[in-house]
N, C-alpha and C positions, 0 to 999 in steps of 0.2 A: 110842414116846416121846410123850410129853405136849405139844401144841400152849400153849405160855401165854397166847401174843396172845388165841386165842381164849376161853382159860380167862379171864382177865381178862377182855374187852371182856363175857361173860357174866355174871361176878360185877358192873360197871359199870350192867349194864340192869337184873340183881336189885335190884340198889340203887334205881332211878328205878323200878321197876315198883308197881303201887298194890296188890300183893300183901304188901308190907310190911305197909300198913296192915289187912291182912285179904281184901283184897279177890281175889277170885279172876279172872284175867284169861284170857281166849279171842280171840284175835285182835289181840291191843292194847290193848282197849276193858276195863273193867271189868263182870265180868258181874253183871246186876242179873235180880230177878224181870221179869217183861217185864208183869204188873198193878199188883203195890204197889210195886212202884223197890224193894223190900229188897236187901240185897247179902245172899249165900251165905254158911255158913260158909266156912271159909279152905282144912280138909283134906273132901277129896273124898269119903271113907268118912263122914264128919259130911254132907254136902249128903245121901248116897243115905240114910243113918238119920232125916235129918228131913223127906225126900220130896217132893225134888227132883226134878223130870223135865225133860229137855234142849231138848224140844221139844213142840207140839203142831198136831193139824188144826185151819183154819177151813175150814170145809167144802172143796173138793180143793184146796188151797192147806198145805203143812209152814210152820208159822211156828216157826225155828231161834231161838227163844228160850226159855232156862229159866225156870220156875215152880216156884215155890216149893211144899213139902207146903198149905198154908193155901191159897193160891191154888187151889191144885190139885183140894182140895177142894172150895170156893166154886164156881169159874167152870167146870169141866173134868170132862168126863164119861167113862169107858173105852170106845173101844167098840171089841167084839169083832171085826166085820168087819174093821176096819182093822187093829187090834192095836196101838193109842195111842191116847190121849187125843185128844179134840175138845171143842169149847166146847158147853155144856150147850145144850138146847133145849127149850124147854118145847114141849105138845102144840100151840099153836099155830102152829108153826115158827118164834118168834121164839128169837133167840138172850138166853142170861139174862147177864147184865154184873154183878155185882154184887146189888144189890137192887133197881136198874131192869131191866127188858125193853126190848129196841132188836129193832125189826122187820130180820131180814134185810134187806140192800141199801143200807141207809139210810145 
């Protein structure tokens, strides 16, 4: 038998949730690129076709935020040892941000 309270008080949150508006929510929070602030498409099969990835290294530190395909590109490098992405580094070992270079540590 069908709980309604809880069927209701769940259709109550969909309603206030910012998923309405498109927004795909993780925890509460509306999930955004964690470079450009973009919001994700809305369906989940659309984030993984335009090359979304959930997470990435800064060097041994998982930073649990999604980046978008473009970001992805841009900032974020594959690397194999690990088997995820990490932030690109040019042969000086600075990390590449964008179209500045920021020296590790800084």
């Amino acid at each position: 038998m069908r709980n309604t309270a809880t069927a209701q008080t769940a259709l109550d949150l969909a309603d206030a949730s910012p998923r309405r508006s498109g927004a795909v929510v993780l925890e509460g929070e509306a999930m955004k690129c964690h470079f450009c602030k973009k919001f994700p498409p809305a369906a989940f099969d659309d984030m993984c076709d335009a090359g979304w990835i959930p997470s990435f290294w800064d060097g041994e530190t998982e930073v649990d935020n999604p980046v978008c395909g473009e970001c992805c590109k841009d900032q974020l490098q594959f690397n194999v040892q690990r088997g995820g992405f990490s932030l690109k580094v040019n042969p000086l070992g600075a990390v590449v941000l964008g179209q500045s270079i920021q020296a590790k540590g800084d």
